[in-house]
C-alpha positions in Angstrom: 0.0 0.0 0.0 1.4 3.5 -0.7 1.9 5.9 1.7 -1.1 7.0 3.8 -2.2 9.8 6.0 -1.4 10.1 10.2 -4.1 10.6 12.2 -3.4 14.2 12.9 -3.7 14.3 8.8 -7.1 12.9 8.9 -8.3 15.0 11.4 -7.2 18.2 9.7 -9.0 17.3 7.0 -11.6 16.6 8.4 -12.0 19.7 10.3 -11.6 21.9 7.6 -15.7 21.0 6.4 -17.0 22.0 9.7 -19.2 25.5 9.0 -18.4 28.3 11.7 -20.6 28.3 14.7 -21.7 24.7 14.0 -22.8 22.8 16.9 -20.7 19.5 16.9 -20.2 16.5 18.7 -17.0 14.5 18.5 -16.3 11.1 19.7 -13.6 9.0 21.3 -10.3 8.7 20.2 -9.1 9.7 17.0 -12.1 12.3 16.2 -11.0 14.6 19.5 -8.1 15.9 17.7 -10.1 17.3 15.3 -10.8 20.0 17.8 -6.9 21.1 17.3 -7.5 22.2 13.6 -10.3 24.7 13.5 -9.7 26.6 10.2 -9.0 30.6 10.3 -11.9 32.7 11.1 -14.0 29.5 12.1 -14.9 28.3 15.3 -17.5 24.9 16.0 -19.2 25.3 19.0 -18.2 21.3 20.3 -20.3 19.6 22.7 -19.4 16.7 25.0 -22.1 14.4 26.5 -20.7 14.8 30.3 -22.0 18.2 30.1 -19.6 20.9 28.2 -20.4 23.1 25.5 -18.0 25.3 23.7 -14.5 23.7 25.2 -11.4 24.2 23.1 -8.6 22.4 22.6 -6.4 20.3 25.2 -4.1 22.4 27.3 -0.2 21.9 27.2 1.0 18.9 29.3 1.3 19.9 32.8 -1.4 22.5 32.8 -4.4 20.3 32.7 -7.6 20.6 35.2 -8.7 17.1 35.7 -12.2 18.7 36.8 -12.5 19.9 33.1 -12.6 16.5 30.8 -14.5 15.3 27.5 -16.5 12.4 27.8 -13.1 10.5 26.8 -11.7 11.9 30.3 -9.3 14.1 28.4 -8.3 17.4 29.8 -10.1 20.4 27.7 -9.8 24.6 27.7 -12.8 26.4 28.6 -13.7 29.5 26.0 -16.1 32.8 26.3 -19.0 31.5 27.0 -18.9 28.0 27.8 -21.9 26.3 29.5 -22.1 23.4 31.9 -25.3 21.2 32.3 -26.4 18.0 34.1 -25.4 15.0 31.8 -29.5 14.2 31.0 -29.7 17.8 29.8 -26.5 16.4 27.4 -28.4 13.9 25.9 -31.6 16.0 25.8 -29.3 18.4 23.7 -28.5 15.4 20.7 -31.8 13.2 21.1 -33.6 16.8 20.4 -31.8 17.1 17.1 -29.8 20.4 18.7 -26.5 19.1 17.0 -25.1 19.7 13.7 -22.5 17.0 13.2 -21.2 14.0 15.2 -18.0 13.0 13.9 -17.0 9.1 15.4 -14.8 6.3 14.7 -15.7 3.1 12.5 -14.7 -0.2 12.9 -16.3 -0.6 9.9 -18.8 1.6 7.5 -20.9 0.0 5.0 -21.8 0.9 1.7 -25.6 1.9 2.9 -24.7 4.1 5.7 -24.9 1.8 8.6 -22.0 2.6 11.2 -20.4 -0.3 13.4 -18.6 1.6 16.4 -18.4 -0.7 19.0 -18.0 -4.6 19.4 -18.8 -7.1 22.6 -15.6 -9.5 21.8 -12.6 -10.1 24.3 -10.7 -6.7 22.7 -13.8 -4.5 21.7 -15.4 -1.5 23.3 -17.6 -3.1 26.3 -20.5 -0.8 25.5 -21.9 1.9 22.7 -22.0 4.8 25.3 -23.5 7.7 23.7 -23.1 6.8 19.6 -26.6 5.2 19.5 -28.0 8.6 20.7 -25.6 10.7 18.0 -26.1 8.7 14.9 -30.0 9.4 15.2 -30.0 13.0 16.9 -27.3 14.5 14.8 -28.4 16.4 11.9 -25.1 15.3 9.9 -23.2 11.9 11.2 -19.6 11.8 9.7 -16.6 9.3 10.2 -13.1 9.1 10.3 -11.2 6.5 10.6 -8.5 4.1 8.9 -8.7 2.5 5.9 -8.1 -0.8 6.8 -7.8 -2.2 10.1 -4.0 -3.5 11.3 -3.9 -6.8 9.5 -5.1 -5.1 6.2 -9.0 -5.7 6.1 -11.3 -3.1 4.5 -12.8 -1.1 6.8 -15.4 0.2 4.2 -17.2 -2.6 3.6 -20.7 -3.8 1.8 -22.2 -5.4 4.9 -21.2 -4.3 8.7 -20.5 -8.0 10.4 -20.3 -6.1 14.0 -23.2 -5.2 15.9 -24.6 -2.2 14.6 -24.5 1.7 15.5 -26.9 2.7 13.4 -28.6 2.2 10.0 -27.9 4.2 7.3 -26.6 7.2 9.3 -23.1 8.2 7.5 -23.3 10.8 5.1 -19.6 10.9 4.7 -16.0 9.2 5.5 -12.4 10.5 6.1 -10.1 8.2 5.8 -6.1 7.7 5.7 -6.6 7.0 2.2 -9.7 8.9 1.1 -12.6 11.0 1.5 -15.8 8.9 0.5 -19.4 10.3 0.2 -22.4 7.9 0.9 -25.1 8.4 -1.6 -28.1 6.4 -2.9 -26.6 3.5 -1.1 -23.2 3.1 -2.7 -19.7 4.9 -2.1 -18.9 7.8 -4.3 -15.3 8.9 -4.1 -14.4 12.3 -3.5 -10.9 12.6 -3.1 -8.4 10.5 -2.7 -4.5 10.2 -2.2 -2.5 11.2 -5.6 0.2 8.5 -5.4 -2.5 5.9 -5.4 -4.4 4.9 -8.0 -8.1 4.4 -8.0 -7.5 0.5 -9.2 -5.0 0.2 -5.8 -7.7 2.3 -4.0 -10.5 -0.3 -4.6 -8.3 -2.9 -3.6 -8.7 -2.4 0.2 -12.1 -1.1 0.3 -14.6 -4.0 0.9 -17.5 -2.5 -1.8 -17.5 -0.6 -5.3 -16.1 2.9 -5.3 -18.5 4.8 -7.4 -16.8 8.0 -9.5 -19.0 11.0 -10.3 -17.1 13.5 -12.2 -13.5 14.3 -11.2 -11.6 12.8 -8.3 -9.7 15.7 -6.4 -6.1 14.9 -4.6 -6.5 14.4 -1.2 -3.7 17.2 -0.1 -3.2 18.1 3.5 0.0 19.8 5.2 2.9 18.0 7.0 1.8 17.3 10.5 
C-alpha cells in the first residue's frame, strides 16, 4: 500500500468542512483531535455528553484541570462562554436534534450508511455509550477512521459484520486513504491520495467505489 495519511492528517482534514458556529459533537479517540484544527476565522461550538459546550482544545501537558474532561476523560480549555449542564440535559441536547455533526470512529462503514462503532468481543469497546443517541440525533453523522484495520481488512465494507450503531446514518467518510461520500446506497469517491491509483484504492475497500465526475487529490499539510 502507498503511503497514507497520520491521524493528525485525517483529522485536519476533516475539520476543515466543519461550517463556523456549527454545533458539533466529537467522539472517542481519533475524532478529539479534530478539535486542534479549527480553520482561520471559524470556530464549531463542540459539545461533550458529560456536560460541556464550547470547550477548546487540550491544554499543554502539565497544565491540565482534571475537573474539566471530555466524555473520553481528556483534559479540555474552557472558551467565552462556555456552558455546563447535568449530563441528562446532554443527551436531551442530541436526542432533540440540537447538534449539527457527530463525527465518530468506525470499525467498519458500509456501503448503505450503517455505522459499526463498537463490538462485545474479548478486545472491543464493552459498551456503545452515547453513539446510539448521536447517529440518530445528529443532523449530519460523519466518520473518520483508517482504511483498513491493522492486518489489512477493509474497513469500508458492503455489509457491517459487527453489531450495529446505526442504519444508514453516515453521510460521509475520512479516511487515511480517502474522502468517500455515501449516496443512494453506494460509495462515491471524493478525493483520494495522488500516489494511489483508483484500481490500488479499490483494492482495500470491501465495496465498489463509485466515480461522479472528477476525483480531487487528497492534499493536506505536513503534520
Amino acid at each position: 500500500m502507498s503511503a497514507k495519511l497520520s491521524a493528525t492528517q485525517i483529522a485536519w482534514r476533516a475539520a476543515q468542512e466543519i461550517a463556523d458556529d456549527a454545533y458539533v459533537n466529537l467522539g472517542i479517540g481519533l475524532p478529539e483531535m479534530v478539535a486542534r484544527f479549527q480553520p482561520p476565522g471559524r470556530q464549531a461550538i463542540f459539545h461533550t455528553e458529560n456536560g460541556i459546550l464550547g470547550f477548546g482544545e487540550a491544554p499543554p501537558a502539565g497544565e491540565e484541570d482534571w475537573d474539566l474532561i471530555n466524555a473520553g476523560k481528556k483534559a479540555v480549555t474552557l472558551l467565552p462562554g462556555t456552558a455546563f449542564f447535568h449530563h441528562a440535559d446532554s443527551f436531551a441536547m442530541v436526542r432533540g436534534g440540537h447538534l449539527d455533526m457527530a463525527i465518530l470512529g468506525a470499525f467498519e462503514v458500509a456501503e448503505n450508511g450503517d455505522l459499526a462503532n463498537w463490538s462485545t468481543g474479548p478486545k472491543g469497546v464493552p459498551a456503545v455509550g452515547g453513539a446510539m443517541d448521536l447517529v440518530h440525533g445528529a443532523k449530519q453523522v460523519v466518520v473518520i477512521t483508517e482504511h483498513t484495520t491493522k492486518d489489512g481488512k477493509p474497513k469500508l465494507v458492503k455489509r457491517c459484520s459487527l453489531p450495529l450503531t446505526g442504519v444508514g446514518c453516515v453521510t460521509r467518510v475520512y479516511t487515511s486513504l480517502a474522502v468517500i461520500d455515501i449516496q443512494g446506497g453506494r460509495f462515491i469517491l471524493r478525493e483520494k491520495l495522488a500516489a494511489m491509483s483508483l484500481e490500488e484504492l479499490q483494492a482495500v475497500t470491501g465495496a465498489e467505489l463509485g466515480v461522479h465526475g472528477t476525483v480531487a487529490d487528497l492534499v493536506v499539510p505536513e503534520l
